[in-house]
C-alpha positions in Angstrom: 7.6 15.3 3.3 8.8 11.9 3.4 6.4 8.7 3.3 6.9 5.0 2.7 4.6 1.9 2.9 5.3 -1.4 3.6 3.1 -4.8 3.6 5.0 -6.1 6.8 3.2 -9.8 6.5 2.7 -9.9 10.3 4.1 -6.7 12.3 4.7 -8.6 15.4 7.2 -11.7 13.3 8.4 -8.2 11.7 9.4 -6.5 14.6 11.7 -9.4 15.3 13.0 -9.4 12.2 14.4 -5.8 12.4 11.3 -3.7 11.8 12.4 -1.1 14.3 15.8 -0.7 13.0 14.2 0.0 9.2 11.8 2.7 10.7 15.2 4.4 12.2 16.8 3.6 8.6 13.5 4.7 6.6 13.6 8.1 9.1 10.1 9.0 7.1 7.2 11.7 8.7 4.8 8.5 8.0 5.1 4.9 7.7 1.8 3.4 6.5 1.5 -0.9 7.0 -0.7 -3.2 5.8 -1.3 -6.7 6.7 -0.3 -6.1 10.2 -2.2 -9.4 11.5 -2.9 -7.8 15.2 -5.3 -6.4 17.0 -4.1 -3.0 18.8 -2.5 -3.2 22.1 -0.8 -7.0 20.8 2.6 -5.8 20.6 4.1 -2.8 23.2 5.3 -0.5 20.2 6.4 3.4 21.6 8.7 4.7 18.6 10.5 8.0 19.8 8.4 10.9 17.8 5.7 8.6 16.2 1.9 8.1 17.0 -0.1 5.1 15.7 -3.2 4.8 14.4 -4.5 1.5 13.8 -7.0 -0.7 12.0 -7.3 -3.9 12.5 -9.4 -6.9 11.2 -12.5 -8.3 13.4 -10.9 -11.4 12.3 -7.1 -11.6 14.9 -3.8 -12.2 12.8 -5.8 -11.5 9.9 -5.3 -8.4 7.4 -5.2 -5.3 9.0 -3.5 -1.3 8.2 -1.5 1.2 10.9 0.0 4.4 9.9 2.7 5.6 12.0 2.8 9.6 11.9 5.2 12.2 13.3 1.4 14.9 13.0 -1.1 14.4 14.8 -4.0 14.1 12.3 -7.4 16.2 12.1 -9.4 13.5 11.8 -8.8 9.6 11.4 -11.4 7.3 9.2 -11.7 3.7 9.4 -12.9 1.9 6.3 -15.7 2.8 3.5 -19.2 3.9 4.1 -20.0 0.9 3.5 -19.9 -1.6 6.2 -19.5 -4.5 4.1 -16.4 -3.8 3.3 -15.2 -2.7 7.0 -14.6 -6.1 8.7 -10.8 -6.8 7.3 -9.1 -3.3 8.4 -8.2 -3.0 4.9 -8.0 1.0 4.5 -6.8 3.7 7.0 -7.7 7.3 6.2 -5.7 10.0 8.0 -7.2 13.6 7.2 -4.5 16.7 7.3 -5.1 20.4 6.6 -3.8 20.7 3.3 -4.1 17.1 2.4 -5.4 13.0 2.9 -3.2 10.2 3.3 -5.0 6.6 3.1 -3.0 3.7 2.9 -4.9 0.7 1.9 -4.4 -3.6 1.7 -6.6 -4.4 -1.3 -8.3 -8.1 -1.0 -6.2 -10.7 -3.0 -8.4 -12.4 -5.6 -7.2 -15.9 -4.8 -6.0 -18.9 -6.8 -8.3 -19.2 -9.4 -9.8 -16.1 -9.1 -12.6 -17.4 -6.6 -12.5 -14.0 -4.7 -12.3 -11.6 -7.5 -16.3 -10.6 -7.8 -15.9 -9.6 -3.8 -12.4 -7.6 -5.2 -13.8 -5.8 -8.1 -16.8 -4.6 -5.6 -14.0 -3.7 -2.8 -12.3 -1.4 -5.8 -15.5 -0.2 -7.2 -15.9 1.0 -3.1 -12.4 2.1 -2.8 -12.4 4.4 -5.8 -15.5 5.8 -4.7 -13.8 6.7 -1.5 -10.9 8.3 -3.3 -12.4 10.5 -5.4 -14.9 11.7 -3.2 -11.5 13.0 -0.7 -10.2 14.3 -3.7 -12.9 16.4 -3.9 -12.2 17.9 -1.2 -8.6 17.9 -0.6 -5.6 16.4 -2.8 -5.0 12.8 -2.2 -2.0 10.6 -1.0 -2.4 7.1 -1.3 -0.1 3.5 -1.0 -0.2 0.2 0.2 -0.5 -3.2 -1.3 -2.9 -3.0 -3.9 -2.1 -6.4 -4.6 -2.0 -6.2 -8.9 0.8 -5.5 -11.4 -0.9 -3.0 -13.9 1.8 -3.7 -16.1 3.4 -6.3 -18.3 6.9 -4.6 -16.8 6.0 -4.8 -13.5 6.5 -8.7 -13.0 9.0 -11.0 -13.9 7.1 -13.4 -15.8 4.4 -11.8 -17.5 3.2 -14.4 -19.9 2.6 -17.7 -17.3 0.9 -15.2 -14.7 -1.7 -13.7 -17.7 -4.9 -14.1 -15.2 -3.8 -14.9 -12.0 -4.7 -13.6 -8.8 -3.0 -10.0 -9.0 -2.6 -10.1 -13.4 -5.8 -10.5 -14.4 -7.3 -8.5 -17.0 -10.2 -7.3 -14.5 -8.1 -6.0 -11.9 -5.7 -4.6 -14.3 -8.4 -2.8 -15.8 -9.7 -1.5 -12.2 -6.5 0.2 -12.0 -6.0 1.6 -15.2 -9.4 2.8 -13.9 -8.6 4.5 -10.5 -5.7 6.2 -12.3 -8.1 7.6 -15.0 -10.1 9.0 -11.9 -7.2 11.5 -11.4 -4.4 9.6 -9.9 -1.0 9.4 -11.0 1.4 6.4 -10.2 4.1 8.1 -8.8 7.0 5.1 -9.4 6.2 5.4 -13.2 5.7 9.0 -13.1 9.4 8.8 -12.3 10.7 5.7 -13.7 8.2 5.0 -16.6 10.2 2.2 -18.4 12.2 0.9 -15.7 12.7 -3.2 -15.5 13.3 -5.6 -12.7 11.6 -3.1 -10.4 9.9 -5.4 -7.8 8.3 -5.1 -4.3 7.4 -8.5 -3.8 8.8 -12.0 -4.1 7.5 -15.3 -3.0 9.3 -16.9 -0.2 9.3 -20.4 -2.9 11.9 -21.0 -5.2 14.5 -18.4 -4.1 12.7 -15.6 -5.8 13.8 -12.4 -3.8 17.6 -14.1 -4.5 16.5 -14.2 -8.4 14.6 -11.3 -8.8 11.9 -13.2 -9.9 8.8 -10.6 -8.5 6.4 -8.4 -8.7 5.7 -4.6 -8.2 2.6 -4.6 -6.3 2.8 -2.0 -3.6 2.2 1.7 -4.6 2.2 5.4 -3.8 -0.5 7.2 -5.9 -1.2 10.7 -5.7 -3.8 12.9 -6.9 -3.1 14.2 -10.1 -2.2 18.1 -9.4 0.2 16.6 -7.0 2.2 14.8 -9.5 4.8 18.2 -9.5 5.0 17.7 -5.8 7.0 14.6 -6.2 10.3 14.7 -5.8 11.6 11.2 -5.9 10.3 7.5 -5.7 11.5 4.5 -5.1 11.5 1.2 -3.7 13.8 -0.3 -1.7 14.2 -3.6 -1.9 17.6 -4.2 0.5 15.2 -3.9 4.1 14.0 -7.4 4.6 11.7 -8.7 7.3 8.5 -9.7 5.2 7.9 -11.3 1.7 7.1 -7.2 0.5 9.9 -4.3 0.5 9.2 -0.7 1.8 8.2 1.6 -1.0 8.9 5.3 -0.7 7.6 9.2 -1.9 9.4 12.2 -1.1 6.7 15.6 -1.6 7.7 19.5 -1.6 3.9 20.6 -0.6 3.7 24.0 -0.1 
């Protein structure tokens, strides 16, 4: 099985920008988007094989997650049980028989950190979701989750030490979900690996330089981790600030 995310910064500039061909290119069973900025039915999208499944914010061009899938799903769950955190189409659950796949946009805490008590409750929620479908089922998750865990997964480290996405708190959230039974499937593979990057800023020439961060993830429940067979990111399809990410599974 073949997956990828991607944090397409506006799926209707995207599709302009060569979207469709990198679906054909990607050639994945799912392709999970965040920060789709649209409301369903705001772009005529029909991709030979794929359904869609979308959420979208309340607020229009704002946020929002769509999974394309080859499988129908069993069920489809929008959001958290709790509604607070429902009204920016931040996480798309699709249920499947021997498995969940959730792809998620996690809040950005902001310059100065002005939004990070709303983010470390939005995690708090989003674990809680997590674990409880683990419970049930193993667990497949990506998206942006807008924070580099680790020192090697940005380019400059020391001048970002608590910024929006490399703070110690949200670091720490992280480190947390993983300890709930997650494994980072990237490092999993590539646990040292440098200059690995799924972001850039559009300032200073920074995708041109290297100069970014690895923000975007695939995560899967920890008695999947034999299951994966490669990982990676894939940083030559352009047509958004973020680069696809991909996971390849043998599920049985």
């Amino acid at each position: 099985m073949k997956l990828a995310s991607w944090n397409v910064n506006g799926l209707r500039a995207c599709v302009g920008k060569g979207f469709l061909e990198a679906l054909a290119e990607l050639d994945v069973d799912f392709l999970c988007l965040q920060e789709t900025k649209m409301q369903e039915g705001q772009l005529a999208l029909d991709p030979p094989g794929y359904s869609i499944v979308w959420n979208s914010a309340e607020k229009k061009g704002y946020s929002g997650t769509a999974i394309f899938a080859r499988q129908e799903p069993l069920r489809v769950m929008r959001g958290f049980s709790e509604e607070e955190h429902n009204r920016e189409g931040r996480v798309l659950t699709l249920e499947y028989t021997s498995f969940y796949l959730v792809t998620a946009y996690s809040p950005n805490a902001q310059e100065g950190l002005k939004r990070l008590e709303y983010r470390l409750s939005w995690e708090e929620a989003f674990r809680r979701h997590l674990t409880a479908l683990d419970g049930e089922k193993p667990v497949v998750v990506c998206g942006d989750l807008n924070v580099a865990h680790r020192e090697i997964d940005l380019k400059n480290p020391g001048p970002n030490r608590g910024n929006a996405g490399f703070s110690d708190q949200e670091r720490e959230a992280f480190s947390t979900l993983l300890a709930a039974g997650f494994t980072d499937t990237y490092r999993l593979l590539h646990p040292e690996e440098t200059g690995a990057y799924s972001w850039w800023s559009y300032r200073f020439h920074a995708r041109e330089k290297n100069a970014g961060w690895r923000i975007d993830y695939f995560l899967v429940s920890d008695r999947l981790a034999p299951a994966v067979q490669a990982a990676a990111i894939r940083p030559d399809i352009y047509g958004s600030d973020h680069c696809p990410v991909t996971l390849t599974l043998e599920l049985s």
